[in-house]
Every structure is written in C-alpha cells, then in structure tokens.
N, C-alpha and C positions, 0 to 999 in steps of 0.2 A: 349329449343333449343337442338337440336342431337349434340354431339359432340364425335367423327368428325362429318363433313360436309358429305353431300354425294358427292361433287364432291373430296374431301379427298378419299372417299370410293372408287368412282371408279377409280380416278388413282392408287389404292393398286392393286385391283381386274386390272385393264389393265398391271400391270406392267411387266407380265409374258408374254404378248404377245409382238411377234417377230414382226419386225418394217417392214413393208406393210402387215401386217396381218390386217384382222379389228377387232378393239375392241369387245372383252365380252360382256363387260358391256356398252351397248350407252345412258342409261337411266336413272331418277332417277327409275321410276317404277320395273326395272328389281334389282336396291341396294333394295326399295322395300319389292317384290316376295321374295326375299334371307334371307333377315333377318326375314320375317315373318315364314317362313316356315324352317328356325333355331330354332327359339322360341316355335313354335310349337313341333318340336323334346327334346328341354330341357322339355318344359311342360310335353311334355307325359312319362318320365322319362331318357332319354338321359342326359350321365353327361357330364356337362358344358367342355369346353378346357380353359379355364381361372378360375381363381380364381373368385367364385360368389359374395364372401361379403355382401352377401343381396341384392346384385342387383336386378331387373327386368328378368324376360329371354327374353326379348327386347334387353334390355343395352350387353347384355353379348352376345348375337348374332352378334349384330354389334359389339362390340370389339374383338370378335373371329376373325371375319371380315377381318377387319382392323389390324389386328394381322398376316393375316394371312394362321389361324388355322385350318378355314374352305377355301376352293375352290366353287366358281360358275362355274361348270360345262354346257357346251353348249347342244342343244339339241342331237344332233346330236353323239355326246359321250355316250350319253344313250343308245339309241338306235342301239351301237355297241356290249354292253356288257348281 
C-alpha cells in the first residue's frame, strides 16, 4: 500500500490553490503522471529533495511530493516560459 494515500496527495498538491480556483490536481492519474515522471528524473541522475535511504526513486517521488518539494505545474505554465 502507497503511503500517503493519494487522495493525502492531492489535498498537499491543491493546497496552494486559492478558493474558487479549480483544483490542480482532480485525479488519481494526474498524482500518477507526477510521481512517475519524478522517478524518472532521479533515475536518470537528478538528486533526490529528501533524504533517500535506500528508498525506491518511486518512494521518494511521492514524498518529495507530499512534502512539498516538488510542484505539479499546470499546462498552461509551461507553455508561458
């Protein structure tokens, strides 16, 4: 079992957003896309924002996450910069 939850996850990941905004994150599949594509960045040599301890670069995606550490940026941000 993932711990946190992902719905833990998304209330971290919404918590920035201002109140009649719509949520970030409406999905599991978009907590997801986020941490897969975290793990992928450690894998390829990106260093971890948390302490690894032998973790997973799964495990430490989502607790960057959940921490935090990292941001799930919208499309639309992207493609301003």
């Amino acid at each position: 079992m993932l711990h946190p939850s992902y719905s833990d996850l998304m209330e971290v990941v919404n918590s920035e957003v201002e109140e009649g905004e719509q949520p970030l994150v409406q999905s599991r599949y978009s907590i997801v896309l986020a941490t897969a594509k975290r793990a992928r960045q450690i894998i390829a040599g990106e260093e971890p924002l948390v302490p690894a301890n032998g973790k997973k670069p799964l495990s430490i995606a989502v607790e960057e996450l959940y921490e935090s550490k990292v941001k799930i940026v919208g499309e639309d941000v992207d493609s301003e910069e």
